[in-house]
N, C-alpha and C positions, 0 to 999 in steps of 0.2 A: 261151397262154390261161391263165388264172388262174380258181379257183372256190374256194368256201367248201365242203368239201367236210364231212360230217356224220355221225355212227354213230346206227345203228337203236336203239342205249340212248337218246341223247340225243333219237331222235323218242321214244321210250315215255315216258322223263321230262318231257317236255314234255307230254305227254299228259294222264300222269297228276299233274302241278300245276295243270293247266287246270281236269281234272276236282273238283278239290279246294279250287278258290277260286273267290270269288264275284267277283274284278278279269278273270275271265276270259271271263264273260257277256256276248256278244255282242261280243268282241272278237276281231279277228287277230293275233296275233303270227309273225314272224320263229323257224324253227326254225334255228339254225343252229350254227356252230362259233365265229363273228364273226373265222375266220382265214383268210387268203388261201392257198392253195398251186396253183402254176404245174402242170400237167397233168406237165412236165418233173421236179417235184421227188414228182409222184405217181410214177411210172416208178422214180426214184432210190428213194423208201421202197419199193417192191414188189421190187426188184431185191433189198434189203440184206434184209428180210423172208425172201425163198426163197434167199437166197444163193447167186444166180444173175444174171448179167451175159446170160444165154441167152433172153429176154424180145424178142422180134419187137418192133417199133413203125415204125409211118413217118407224120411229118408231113407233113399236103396242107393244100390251101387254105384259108383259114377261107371258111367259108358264109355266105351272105349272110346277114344277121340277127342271127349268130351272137355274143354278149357276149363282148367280151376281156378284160374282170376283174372278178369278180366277189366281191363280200364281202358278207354280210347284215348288216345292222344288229340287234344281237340286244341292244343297247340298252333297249327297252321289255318285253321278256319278261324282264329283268332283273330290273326292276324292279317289277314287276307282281307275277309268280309266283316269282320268287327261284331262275330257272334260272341253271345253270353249269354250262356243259359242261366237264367234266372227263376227258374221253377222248382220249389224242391222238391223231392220225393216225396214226402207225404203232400204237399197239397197237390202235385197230378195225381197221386191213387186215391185221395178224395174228392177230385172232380172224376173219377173213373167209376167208385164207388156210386156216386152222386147221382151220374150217369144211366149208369147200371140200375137205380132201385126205381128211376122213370119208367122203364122198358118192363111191358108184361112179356110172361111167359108162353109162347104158344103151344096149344094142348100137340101132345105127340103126335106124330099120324099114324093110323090102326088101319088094317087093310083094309077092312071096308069102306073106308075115305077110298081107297086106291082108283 
């Protein structure tokens, strides 16, 4: 499977050039990276990221419905609002990574908490 995968800067950038032009008034646009990466080549960046080969994964079936490649057309928000995403895939999954290893874990909750 293949997706256009996208960092949380590039939704707020997007956001906030929408908010700030008037070509954006009742329009939709396409949030995206406008670049393909295969769920396989997600895996490979996350693995080089933690520098770790120790990463569980199993492929099962594709689900019925489910898009096998997926790219937005990010074309028209180009052009409109003067987006460019500039972030690549590995450095938002290691500011996600990054993110991720600040944050404790909280303990489960057991019914006697309840």
């Amino acid at each position: 499977q293949i997706r256009d995968f996208v960092s949380v800067e590039h939704i707020a950038q997007a956001n906030m050039l929408a908010m700030d032009s008037k070509n954006a008034t009742g329009t939709m646009f396409n949030v995206a990276s406008g670049k393909s990466t295969s769920i396989k080549e997600l895996l490979e960046t996350l693995q080089k990221i933690t520098n770790t080969t120790d990463i569980g994964y199993e492929f099962g079936p594709n689900r019925k419905g489910d898009v096998k490649f997926g790219r937005a057309s990010i074309e028209k928000i180009q052009k409109y609002l003067k987006y460019e995403p500039n972030i690549s895939l590995e450095y938002g999954l290691g500011q996600t990574v990054d993110f991720l290893k600040t944050k404790t874990r909280c303990p489960p909750i057991t019914q006697s908490a309840l």
